[in-house]
C-alpha positions in Angstrom: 0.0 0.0 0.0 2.6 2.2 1.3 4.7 1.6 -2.4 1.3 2.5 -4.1 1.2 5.9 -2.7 5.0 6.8 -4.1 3.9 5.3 -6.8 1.0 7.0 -7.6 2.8 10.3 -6.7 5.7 9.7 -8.8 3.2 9.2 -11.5 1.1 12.5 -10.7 4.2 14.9 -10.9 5.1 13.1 -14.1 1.5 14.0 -15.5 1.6 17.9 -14.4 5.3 18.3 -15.0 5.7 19.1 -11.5 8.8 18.3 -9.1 8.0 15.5 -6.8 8.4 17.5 -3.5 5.8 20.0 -4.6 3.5 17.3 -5.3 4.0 16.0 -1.8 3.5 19.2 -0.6 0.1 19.5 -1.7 -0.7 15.9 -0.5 0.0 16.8 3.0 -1.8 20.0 3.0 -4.9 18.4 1.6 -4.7 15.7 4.3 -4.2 18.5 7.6 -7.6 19.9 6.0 -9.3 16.3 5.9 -8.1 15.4 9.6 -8.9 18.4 11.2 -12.5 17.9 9.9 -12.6 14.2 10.8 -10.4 14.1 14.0 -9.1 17.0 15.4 -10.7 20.3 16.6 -11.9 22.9 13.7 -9.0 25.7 15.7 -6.4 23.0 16.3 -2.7 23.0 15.2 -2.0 19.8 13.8 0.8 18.8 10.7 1.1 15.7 8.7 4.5 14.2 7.5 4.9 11.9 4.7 8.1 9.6 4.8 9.5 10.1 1.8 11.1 6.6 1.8 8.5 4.3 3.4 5.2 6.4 2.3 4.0 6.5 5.8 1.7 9.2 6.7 2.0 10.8 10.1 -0.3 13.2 11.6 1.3 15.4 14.8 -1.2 17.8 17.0 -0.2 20.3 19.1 -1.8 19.5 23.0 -2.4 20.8 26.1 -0.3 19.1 29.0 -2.7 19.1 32.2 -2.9 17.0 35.1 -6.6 15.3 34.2 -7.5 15.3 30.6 -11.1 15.8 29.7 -10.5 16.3 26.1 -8.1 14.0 24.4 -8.0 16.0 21.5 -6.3 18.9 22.7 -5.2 17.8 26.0 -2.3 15.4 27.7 -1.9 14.2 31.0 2.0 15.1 32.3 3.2 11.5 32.5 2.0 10.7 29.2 4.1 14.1 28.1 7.4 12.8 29.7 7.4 10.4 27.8 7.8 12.5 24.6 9.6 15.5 26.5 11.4 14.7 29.8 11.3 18.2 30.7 7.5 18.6 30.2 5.6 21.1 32.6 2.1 21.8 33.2 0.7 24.3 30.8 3.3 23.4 28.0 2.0 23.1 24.5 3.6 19.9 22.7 3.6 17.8 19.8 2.0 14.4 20.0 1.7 12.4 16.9 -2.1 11.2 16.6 -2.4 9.3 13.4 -6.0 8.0 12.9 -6.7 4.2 11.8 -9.5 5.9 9.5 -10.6 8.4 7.8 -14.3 9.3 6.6 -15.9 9.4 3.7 -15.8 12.9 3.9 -12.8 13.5 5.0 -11.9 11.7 1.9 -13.6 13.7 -0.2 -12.0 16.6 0.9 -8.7 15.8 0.6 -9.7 15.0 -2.7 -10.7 18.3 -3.8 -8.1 20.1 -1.7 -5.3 17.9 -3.5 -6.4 19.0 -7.1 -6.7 22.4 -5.8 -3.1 22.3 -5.0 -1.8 20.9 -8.1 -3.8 23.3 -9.9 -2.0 26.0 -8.3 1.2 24.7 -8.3 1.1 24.3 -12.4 -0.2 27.5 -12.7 2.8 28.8 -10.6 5.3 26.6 -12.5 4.0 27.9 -16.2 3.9 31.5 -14.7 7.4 31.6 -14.0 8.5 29.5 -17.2 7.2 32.0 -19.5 7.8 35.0 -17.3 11.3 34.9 -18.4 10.2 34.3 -21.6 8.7 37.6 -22.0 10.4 39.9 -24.8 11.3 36.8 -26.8 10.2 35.2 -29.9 8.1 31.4 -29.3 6.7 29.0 -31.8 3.3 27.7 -31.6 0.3 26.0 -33.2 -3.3 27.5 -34.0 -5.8 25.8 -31.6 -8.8 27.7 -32.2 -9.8 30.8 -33.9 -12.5 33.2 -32.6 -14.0 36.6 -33.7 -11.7 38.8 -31.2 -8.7 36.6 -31.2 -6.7 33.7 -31.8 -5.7 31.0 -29.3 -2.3 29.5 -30.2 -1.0 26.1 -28.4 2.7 26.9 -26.9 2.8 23.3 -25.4 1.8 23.9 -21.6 -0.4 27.4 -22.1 -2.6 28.6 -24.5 -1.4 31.8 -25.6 -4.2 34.9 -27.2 -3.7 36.8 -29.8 -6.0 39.5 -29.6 -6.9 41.3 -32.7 -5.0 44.4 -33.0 -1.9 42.4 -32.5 -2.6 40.4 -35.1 -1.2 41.6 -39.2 -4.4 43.1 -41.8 -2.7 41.2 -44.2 -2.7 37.3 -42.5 -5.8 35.1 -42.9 -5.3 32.2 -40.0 -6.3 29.3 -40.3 -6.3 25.5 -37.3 -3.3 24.1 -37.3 -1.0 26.4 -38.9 2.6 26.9 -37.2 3.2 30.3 -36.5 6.1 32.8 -34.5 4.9 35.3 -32.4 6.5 37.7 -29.8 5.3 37.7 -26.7 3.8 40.8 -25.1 3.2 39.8 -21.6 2.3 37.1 -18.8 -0.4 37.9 -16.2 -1.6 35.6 -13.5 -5.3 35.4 -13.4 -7.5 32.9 -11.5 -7.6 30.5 -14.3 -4.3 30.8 -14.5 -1.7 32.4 -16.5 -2.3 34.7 -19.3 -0.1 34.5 -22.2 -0.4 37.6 -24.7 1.3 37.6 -27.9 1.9 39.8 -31.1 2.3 39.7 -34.8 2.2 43.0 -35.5 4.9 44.3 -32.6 8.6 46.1 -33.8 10.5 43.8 -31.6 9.2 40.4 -32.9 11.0 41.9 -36.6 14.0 42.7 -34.2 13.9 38.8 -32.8 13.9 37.5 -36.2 16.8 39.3 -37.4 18.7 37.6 -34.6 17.5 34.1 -36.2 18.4 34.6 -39.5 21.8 36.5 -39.2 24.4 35.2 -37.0 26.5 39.0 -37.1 23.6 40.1 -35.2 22.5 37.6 -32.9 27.0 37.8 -32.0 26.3 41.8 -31.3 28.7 42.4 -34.1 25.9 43.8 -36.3 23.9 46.1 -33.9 20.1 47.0 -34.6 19.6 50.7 -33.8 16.1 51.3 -34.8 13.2 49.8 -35.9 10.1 51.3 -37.8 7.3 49.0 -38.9 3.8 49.1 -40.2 2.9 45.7 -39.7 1.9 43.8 -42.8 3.2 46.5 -45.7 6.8 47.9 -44.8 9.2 48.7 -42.3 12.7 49.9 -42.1 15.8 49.0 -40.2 18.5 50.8 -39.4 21.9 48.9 -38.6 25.2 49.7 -37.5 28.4 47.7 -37.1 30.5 47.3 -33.9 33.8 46.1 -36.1 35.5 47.3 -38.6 35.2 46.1 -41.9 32.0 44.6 -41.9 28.8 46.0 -44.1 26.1 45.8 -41.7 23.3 46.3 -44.6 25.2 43.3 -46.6 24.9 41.2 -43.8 21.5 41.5 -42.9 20.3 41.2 -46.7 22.9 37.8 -46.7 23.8 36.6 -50.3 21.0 36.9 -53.2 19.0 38.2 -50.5 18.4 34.7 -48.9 18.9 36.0 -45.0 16.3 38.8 -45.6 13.8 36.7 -47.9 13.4 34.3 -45.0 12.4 37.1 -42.9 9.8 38.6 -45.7 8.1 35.1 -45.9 7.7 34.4 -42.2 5.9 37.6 -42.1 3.6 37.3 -45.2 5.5 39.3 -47.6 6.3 42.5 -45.3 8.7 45.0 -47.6 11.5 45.5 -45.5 14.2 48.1 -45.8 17.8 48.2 -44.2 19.3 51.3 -44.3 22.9 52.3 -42.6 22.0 54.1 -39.2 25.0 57.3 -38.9 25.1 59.1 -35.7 24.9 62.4 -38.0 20.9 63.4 -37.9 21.0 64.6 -41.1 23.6 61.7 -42.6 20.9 59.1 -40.7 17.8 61.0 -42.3 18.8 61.1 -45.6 19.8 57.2 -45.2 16.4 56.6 -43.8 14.5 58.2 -46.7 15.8 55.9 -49.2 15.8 55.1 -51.7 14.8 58.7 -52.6 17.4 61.1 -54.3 18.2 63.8 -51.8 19.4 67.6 -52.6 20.2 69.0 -49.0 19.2 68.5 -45.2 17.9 71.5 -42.9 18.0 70.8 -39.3 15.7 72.8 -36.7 17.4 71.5 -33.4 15.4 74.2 -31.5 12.3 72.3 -32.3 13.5 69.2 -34.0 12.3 69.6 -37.2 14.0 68.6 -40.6 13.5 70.2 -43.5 15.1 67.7 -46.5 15.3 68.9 -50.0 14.5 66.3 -53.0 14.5 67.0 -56.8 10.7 67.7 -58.3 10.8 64.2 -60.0 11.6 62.5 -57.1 8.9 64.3 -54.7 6.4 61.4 -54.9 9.1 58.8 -54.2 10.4 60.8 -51.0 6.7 60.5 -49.4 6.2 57.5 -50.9 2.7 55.7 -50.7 -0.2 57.5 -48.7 2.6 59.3 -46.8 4.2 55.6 -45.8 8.1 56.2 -46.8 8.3 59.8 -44.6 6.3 58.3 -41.8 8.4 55.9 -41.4 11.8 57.8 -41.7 10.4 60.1 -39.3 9.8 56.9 -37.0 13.3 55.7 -37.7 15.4 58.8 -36.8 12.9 60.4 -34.0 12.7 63.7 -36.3 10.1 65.5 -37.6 10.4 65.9 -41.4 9.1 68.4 -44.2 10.0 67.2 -47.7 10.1 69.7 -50.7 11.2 70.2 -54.0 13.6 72.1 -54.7 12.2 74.4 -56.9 9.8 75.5 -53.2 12.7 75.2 -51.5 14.7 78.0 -53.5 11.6 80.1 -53.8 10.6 80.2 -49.8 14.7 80.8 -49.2 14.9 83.8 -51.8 11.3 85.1 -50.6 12.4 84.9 -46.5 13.9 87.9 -45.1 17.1 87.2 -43.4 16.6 88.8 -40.1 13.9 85.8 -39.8 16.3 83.0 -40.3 19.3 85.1 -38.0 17.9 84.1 -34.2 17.1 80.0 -35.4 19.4 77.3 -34.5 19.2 75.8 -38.2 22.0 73.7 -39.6 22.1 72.9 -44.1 23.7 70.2 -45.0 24.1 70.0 -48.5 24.6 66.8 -50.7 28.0 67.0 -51.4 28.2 67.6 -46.9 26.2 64.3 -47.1 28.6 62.2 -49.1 31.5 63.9 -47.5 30.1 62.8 -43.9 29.1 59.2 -44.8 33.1 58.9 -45.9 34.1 60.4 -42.6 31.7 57.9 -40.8 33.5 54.6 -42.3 30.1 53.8 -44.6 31.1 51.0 -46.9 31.6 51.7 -50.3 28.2 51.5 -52.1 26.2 52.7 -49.2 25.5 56.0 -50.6 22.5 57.2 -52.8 22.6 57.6 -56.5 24.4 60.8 -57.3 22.6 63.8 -58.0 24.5 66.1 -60.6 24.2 69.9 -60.0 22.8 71.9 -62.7 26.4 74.1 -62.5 28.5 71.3 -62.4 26.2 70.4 -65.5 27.1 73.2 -67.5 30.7 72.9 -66.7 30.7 69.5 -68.6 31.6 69.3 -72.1 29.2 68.8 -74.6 29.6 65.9 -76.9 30.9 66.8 -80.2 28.0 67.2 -83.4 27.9 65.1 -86.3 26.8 67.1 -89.4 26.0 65.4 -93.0 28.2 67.1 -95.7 27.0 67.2 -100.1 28.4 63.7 -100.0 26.8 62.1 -97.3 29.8 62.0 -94.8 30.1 62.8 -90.9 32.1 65.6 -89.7 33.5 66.4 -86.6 33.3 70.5 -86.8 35.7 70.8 -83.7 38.9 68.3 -85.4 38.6 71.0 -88.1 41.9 73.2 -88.3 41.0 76.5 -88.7 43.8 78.3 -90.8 45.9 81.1 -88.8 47.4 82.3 -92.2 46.0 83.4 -95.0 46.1 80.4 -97.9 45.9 79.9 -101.1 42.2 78.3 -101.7 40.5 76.7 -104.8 37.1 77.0 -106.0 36.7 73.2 -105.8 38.3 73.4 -101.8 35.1 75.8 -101.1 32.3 74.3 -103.3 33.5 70.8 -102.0 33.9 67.7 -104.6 31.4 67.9 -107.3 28.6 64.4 -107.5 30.1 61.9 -110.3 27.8 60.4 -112.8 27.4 57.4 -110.7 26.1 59.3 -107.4 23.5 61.1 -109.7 21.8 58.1 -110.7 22.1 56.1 -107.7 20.3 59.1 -106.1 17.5 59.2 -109.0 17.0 55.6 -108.8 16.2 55.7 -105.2 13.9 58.7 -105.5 11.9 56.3 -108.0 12.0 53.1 -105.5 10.6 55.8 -102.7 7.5 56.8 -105.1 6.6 53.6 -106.0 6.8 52.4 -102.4 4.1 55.7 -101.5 1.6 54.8 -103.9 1.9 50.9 -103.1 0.8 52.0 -99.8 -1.5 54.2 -100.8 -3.4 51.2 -102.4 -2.7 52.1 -106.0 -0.7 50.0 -109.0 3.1 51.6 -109.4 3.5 53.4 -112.3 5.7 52.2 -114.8 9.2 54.0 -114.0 10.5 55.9 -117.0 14.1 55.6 -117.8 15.9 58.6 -118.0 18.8 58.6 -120.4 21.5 60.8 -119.7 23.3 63.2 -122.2 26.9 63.0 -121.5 28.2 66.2 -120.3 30.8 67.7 -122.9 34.2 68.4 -121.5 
């Protein structure tokens, strides 16, 4: 009987993943609630023991140690107390162990519930403190049920929700699909621990970065900032702790693979890594990408940027419904105004400049921008497309013209020597060389060819070509 009981212990805390001790634990509270019921006084201190070797249960009360019991319950005579305590006086409160043969029915019964009570709570304390440490980290599970507000997702020991503004507009769940989700919190409850997770949070984009690329899950790639709208595009900015290692490149992996796993896990989420620079207006020109940009104005009074794009590329700078400056503006923590340059000249020649003398405003130009990503140690390639200024434009050479002379030739006006003395020139030097015989009629014949092509076009039969015959000129 007594190997039953470990037994059947052993084989409880294997069911509810519970360490044996705990589950004893509960045991022999369950049984100091069914004794003192059955046995014992409803205000008296008793404890039960269970022998962790042999199974035996022992049941001690505290007594009373009087002369004359009248209530063996609660009291002791002294000799009887001697016997436990040699120094025993009158008065003393000692423990006596007063195992019962039996217990009742009901005492039964109530040990019953009290021991499920206790197990209940000590797996709700166990899970509680499994996942609390889990919090702020990325976990696997299966879709269990799907419900109007939410979705309940199977972890293994919990059932985690995921309500619906967690969850991405652009996902349809269905039971039994496998999914990762970040989780948002764990909150004890009286039906236990409640397990909130996300889809839709910046942080679970951050966790799955550290999956996929090694540099960053090391800490030699560090992930600055992170800008998401979940289910259409968010942004990245990256930064590297060693030299000689392109943070962007690592992140994107080779073909793309590292970042491609990343964009299918979350549905096909654009996802754009730019190079983070510790230079606001290096970092906000990054960050706008991949828009062209002209110049950065910095308001650090009220933390406002002003960038500068060209007129073709205004669109591209705000991008969809305002999406690609929202999220810059996310990214960097600034405010920013885009314009084209053509506003941007016209406001600057229109403002006075006692207006701009008291504001703490810094212009960074592009060639500033390049100069500062150099300074910074940005890898070569990192830098936008270059934007040519419309000086440096008309510095540039144009590209020699090609004109058609009386014979049909190309020539290049500017390899033309221009004569610095005066020569002697012929008629035929001026006039150029006269058309032969055999130029003329080539060019007649094809003037024929082209009129009969017109008029086959033009639906009607070619007229018969008359053949010209040619006096020869007299020398």
């Amino acid at each position: 009987m007594k190997s039953e009981f470990l037994l059947a212990i052993t084989q409880l805390s294997a069911e509810k993943n519970l360490p044996k001790e705990v589950v004893i634990s509960a045991v022999e509270s369950a049984l100091v609630s069914a004794y003192r019921k059955d046995s014992f006084t409803p205000n008296q201190n008793i404890d039960v023991k269970i022998n962790r070797t042999t199974g035996r249960v022992e049941v001690w009360a505290e007594k009373s140690v009087v002369k004359k019991p009248e209530d063996t319950r609660q009291e002791i005579s002294l000799a009887e107390a001697r016997r436990i305590k040699e120094d025993a006086q009158l008065g003393e409160l000692i423990m006596v162990e007063s195992t019962p043969q039996n217990a009742g029915r009901i005492a039964a019964q109530t040990a019953k519930q009290v021991i499920l009570q206790r197990l209940h709570e000590a797996e709700h304390s166990a899970i509680f403190e499994e996942y609390a440490g889990k919090s702020g980290d990325i976990v696997s599970g299966v879709i269990q049920r799907i419900e109007p507000r939410q979705v309940l997702i199977d972890l293994g020991r919990v059932e985690a929700v995921l309500p619906s503004n967690e969850q991405m507009p652009n996902e349809r769940y269905r039971v039994g699909q496998r999914l990762k989700v970040y989780m948002v919190e764990v909150a004890k409850t009286p039906r236990g621990p409640r397990v909130i997770v996300s889809r839709s949070h910046p942080d679970l984009l951050k966790r799955l970065f550290e999956l996929e690329v090694p540099e960053v899950s090391s800490g030699t790639v560090e992930i600055k900032a992170v800008a998401r709208e979940a289910g259409y595009r968010s942004k990245v900015a990256v930064a590297a702790r060693q030299q000689g290692i392109d943070p962007v490149g690592c992140c994107v992996g080779l073909r793309g693979i590292r970042i491609q796993n990343i964009v299918s896990e979350l549905s096909g989420e654009k996802i754009d890594v730019v190079l983070w620079n510790p230079d606001p207006a290096v970092f906000i020109a990054s960050a706008l990408s991949p828009a062209q940009i002209v110049a950065v104005e910095l308001n650090k009074t009220d933390g406002n940027a002003t960038v500068v794009v060209p007129d073709r590329q205004l669109s591209l700078a705000i991008g969809k419904e305002g999406q690609n400056a929202r999220l810059a503006a996310k990214l960097s923590n600034w405010r920013i105004d885009i314009k084209p340059a053509s506003v941007y000249e016209a406001e600057k020649a229109a403002q006075p400049a006692s207006e701009t003398e008291g504001a703490e405003e810094e212009v960074v130009g592009e060639k500033d921008l390049r100069a500062r990503r150099v300074l910074a140690g940005a890898p070569v390639g990192s830098e936008p497309p270059v934007i040519i200024d419309e000086e440096e434009a008309k510095e540039e050479k144009p590209e020699p013209e090609l004109e058609e002379t009386a014979v049909g030739r190309p020539v290049h006006f500017e390899t033309q020597a221009t004569p610095t003395k005066a020569e002697l020139r012929f008629a035929e030097d001026i006039l150029g060389p006269k058309a032969s015989q055999s130029d003329s009629k080539a060019k007649k014949k094809k003037k024929g060819q082209s009129k009969k092509e017109e008029e086959t076009v033009k639906g009607r039969k070619p007229r018969r070509q008359e053949i010209v015959v040619e006096d020869e000129e007299e020398y």
